[in-house]
LODODREN-59953 format. One record per residue (C-alpha): x, y, z. Coordinates in steps of 0.001 Angstrom, whole numbers, plus 500000, padded with zeros to 6 digits. Layout:
residues N
XYZ...
***
This chain:
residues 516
500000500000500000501251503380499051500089506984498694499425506441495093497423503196495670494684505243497959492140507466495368491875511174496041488491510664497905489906508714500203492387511449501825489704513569501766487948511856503789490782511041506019490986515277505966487201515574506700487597513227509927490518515257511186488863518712510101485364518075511865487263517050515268489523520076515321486815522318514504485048520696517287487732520577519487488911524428518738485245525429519850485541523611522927488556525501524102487379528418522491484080528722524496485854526965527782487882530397527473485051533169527462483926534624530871480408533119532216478224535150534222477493534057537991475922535547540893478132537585542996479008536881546569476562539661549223478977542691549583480597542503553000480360538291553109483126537524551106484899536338553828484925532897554872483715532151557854486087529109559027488530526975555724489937524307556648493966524191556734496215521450555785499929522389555227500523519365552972500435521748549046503946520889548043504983518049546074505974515151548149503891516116550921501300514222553433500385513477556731500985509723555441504583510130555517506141509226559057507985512247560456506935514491558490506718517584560288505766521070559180507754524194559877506494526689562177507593529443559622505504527879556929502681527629559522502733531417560450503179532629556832500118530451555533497983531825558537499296535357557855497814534801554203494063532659555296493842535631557885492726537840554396490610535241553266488662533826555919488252534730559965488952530586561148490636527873560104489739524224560809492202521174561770492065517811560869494983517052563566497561518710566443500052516276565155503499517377562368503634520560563766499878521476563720500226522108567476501472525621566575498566526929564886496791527628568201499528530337569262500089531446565488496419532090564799496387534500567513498676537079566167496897537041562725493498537484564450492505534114563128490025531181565449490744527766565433488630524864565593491135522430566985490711518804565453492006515419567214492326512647564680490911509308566116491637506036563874492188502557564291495480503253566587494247503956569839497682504442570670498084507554568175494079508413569152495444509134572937498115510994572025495695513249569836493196513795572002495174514821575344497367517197572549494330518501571548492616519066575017495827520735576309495874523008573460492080523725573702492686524987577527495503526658576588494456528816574172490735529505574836490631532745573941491184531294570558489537528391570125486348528027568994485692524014569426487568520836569996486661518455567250487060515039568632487570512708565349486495513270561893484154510540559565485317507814562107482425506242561838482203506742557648485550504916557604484297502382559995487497502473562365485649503237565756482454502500567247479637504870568185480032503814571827483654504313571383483280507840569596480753508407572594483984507955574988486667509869573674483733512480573363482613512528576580486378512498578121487128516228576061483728517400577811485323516553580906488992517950580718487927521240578299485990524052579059485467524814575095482850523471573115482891519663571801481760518155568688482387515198566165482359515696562472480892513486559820479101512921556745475123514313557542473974510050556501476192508735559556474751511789561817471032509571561113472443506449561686473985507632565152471930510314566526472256509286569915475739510567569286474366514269569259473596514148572806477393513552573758478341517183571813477566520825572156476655520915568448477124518753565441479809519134563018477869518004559637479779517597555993477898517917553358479245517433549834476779517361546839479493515967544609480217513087546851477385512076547973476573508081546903473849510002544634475625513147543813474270516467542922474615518623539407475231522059540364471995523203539676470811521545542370473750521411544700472562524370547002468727523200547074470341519794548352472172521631550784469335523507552132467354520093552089469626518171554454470557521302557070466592521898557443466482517570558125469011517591560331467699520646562296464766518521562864466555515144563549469343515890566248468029519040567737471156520493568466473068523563566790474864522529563672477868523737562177479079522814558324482114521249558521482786520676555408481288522101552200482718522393548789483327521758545001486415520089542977487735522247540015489010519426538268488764515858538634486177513289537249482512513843536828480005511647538926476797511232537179475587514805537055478446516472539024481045518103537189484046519537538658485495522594537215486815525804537622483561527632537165481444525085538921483816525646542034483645529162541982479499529311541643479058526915544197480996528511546959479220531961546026475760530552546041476857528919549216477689532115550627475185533675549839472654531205551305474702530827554664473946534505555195469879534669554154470004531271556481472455532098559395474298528895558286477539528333560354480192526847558477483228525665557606484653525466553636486734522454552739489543523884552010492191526727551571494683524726549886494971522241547220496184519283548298498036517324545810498505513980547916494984513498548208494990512326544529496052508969545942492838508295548319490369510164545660491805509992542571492444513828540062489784515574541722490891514659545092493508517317545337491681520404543858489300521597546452491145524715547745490128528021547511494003528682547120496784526901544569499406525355546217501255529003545535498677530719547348496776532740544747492912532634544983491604530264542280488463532574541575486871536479542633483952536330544264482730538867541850482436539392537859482460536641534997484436533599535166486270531878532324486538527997532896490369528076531024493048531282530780495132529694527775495542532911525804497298532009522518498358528915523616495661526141522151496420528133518331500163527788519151499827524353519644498103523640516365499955525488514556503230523443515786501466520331514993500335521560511135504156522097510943505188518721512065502911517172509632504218519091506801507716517662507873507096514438508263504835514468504970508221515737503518510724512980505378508106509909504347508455511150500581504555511688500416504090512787496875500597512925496520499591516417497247495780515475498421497825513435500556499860515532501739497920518374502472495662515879503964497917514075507259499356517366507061495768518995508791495587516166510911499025517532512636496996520438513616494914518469515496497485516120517006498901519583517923495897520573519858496027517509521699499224517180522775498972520257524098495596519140526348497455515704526997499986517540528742497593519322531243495764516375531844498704514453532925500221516989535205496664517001537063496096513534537095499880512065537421500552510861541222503893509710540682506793508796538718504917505244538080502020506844536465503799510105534591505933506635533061502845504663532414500382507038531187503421509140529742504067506104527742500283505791526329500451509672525340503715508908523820502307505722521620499245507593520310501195510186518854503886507767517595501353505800515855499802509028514109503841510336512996504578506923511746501611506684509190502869508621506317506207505651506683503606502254507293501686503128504200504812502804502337505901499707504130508345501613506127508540501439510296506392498944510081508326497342513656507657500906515707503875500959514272503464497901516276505370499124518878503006501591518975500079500158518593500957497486521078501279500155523962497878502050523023496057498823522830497356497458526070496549500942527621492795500866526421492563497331527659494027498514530980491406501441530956488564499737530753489758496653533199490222499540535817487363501918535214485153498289535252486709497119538816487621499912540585486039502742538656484801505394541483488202507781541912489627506887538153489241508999535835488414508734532486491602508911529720490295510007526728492897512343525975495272509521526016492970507833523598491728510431521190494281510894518370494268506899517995490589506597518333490051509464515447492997508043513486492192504426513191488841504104514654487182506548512159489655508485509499491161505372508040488487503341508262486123505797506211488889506070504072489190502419503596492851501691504656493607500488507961496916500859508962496498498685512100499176495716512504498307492204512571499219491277516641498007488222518128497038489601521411494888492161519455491325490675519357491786489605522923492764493224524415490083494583522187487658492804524057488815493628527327488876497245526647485460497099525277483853494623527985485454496943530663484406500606528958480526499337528837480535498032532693481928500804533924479219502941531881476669500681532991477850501813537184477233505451536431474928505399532753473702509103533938477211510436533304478028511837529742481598511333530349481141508178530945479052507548527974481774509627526072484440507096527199482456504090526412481990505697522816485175506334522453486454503015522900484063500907521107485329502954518172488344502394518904488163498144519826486111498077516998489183499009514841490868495883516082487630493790516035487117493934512013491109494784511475491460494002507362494873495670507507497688494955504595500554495855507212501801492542508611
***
């Protein structure tokens, strides 16, 4: 098969694939750049009322690492800068140097709701708890509440009676105010609980609840469960935890973003003031580490980047992406790398040319989105190598096609090919088993799925290599992609994904390639 061999129609339809996806694609980013209109934030409320504080916004960092310990200099200067923000800032635990926030809030004119982290160690849970008492009658003046464990009973590593002691031992040695914090569904399951506290430390999360919320309904949801919970436990309630993810996966109708972050927290606002809501927002930093408990969207529910600057105004339109000229650079590297590599295969056809040469725009585009998603969704050297390695293969297999249709590189195309295909299988294995914080690749995917799924196909010349572990991988991929669409059918990315890799598969499924 050669250049020659393919008819004039064919490349154009090749071009027509490539041309409807970047025109598609180029909207996208496009209209993901213009400024959306929200409600403002009340004048005089844009300050928080408590965030909640966790050093941990480096790379590297966690309170899973033993020893870690956070500098009291870091401490000070990160209170000095939540002090503009917000007038309290929550703890999860007085352990790594957390101990010092007490004394530091005070010169910043920040309160503290002090937090004592109770697990499965009771060891570490004593330790914790008389920490956090001491510091609660130590610095009074400051402290708003002791917080005596946080979704212990969600993660199922105490007891309610249990919870009920370490409770009832704070009320005992503190003269502050005592509560437990937890997801509002465990609050019904254990309201005898509320008696133990002087009010109830509720979380409520629209995106993670087990059915989540679509924006549009996030705040009615809100108002829902605080009015329920009024009724049920009869005690004053404070929001521990309230929020929205700015990037991550979507969960049925729940998309995280930028400008879904940014109109939740001002409804939010805005509805703790008409309501006299007390409450706490989860959280003033992004928190890289969390990606390995929750997956990408895990570590993007600050208010702040890990460099401090404030994600979002409170007032004015809101653009979901800032990429200036960026997205057009990209392309217009990517036309130029076809136009080389149309030149170093020989490619003498000019429909031909002209025709992968387009597609380079697109592969352009991509690249440059590939690279974004993998610095928000990479955890670790492990995964920048794996999924590094996927990126890498899709737009191998796309450079190499001008060479394979003149029987040329035919060994890297199935190099290539190889890696993609054991990727996709991988994918949909995954998302199918273990689906809930995974997200979904497609960027990973996209150039192959367009290249061979649809463009050549149409065209009528499949490039694809004959490998023996093809059909078999295929299926996987496929089987997996439509399970884990079946566990959450309400979600359009997940539809999306199972699209895309049916197309994909598909290409494997009914290969009639000449390359052997």
């Amino acid at each position: 098969m050669n250049d020659y061999s393919l008819r004039a129609r064919d490349w154009a339809r090749y071009a027509v694939v490539h041309l409807a996806a970047l025109g598609l694609l180029a909207c996208w980013v496009w209209q993901a750049n213009q400024p959306r209109s929200m409600v403002d934030v009340s004048p005089g409320f844009e300050r928080l009322q408590c965030v909640s504080y966790a050093p941990y916004y480096r790379p590297g960092e966690s309170p899973l690492l033993p020893g870690f310990r956070v500098e009291r200099a870091r401490i000070d200067a990160d209170l000095a800068r939540l002090a503009k923000i917000a007038g309290c800032v929550r703890l999860y635990s007085v352990d790594q140097g957390l101990d010092a926030v007490p004394e530091l809030a005070a010169r910043h004119g920040l309160k503290v709701l002090v937090g004592a982290w109770i697990g499965g160690d009771l060891k570490r849970n004593e330790a914790e708890l008389s920490e956090a008492i001491a510091l609660a009658n130590r610095h009074r003046e400051v402290v708003r509440g002791l917080i005596v464990g946080n979704e212990v009973l969600l993660r199922r590593e105490q007891t309610a009676d249990a919870m009920r002691g370490y409770i009832e031992r704070a009320q005992r040695e503190t003269g502050v105010p005592v509560t437990y914090a937890d997801v509002w569904e465990f609050w019904l399951k254990h309201r005898a609980l509320a008696d133990s506290v002087d009010f109830a430390t509720v979380h409520i999360l629209p995106y993670w609840e087990d059915e989540p919320h679509a924006i549009d309904d996030a705040m009615a949801h809100v108002a829902r469960v605080m009015d329920r919970m009024s009724r049920e436990l009869g005690k004053p309630l404070l929001i521990g935890e309230t929020g929205w993810p700015s990037a991550g996966k979507q969960r049925d109708g729940a998309r995280p973003g930028l400008v879904e972050q940014a109109r939740y927290l001002r409804e939010f606002l805005n509805a703790a003031e008409q309501k006299g809501w007390q409450y706490n927002v989860i959280e003033a930093f992004d928190q890289p580490w969390k990606r390995l408990l929750e997956g990408t969207v895990g570590g993007y529910w600050g208010v702040l980047d890990p460099d401090g600057r404030s994600k979002f105004p409170w007032h004015g339109a809101l653009a979901a992406r800032r990429d200036g000229a960026a997205p057009l650079t990209a392309g217009a590297v990517g036309l130029l790398a076809g136009v080389m590599l149309v030149l170093a295969a020989r490619v003498r056809r000019s429909g031909a040319a002209a025709a992968y040469a387009l597609s380079g725009a697109l592969a352009g585009l991509i690249v440059f989105l590939q690279w974004e998603y993998l610095a928000l969704a990479c955890r670790n050297p492990q995964e920048w190598a794996a999924l590094g390695a996927v990126a890498f293969a899709g737009l191998a297999a796309w450079a190499l096609l001008p060479f394979a249709l003149t029987g040329r590189a035919l060994a890297s195309m199935r190099c290539a090919v190889r890696v993609l295909l054991f990727g996709l299988a991988c994918s949909g294995l995954l998302l199918a088993v273990d689906g809930r914080y995974r997200d979904y690749p497609f960027l990973l995917f996209a150039l192959p799925a367009l290249q061979f799924g649809l463009a050549a196909r149409w065209a009528g010349f499949d490039v694809l290599p004959e490998l023996p572990e093809a059909r078999l991988f295929a299926v996987i991929a496929l089987a997996g992609s439509v399970i884990a669409w079946l566990a959450d059918w309400r979600n359009p990315q997940a539809l999306a994904w199972a699209a895309m890799a049916t197309v994909l598969a598909a290409a494997f499924l009914s290969r009639r390639s000449a390359i052997h």
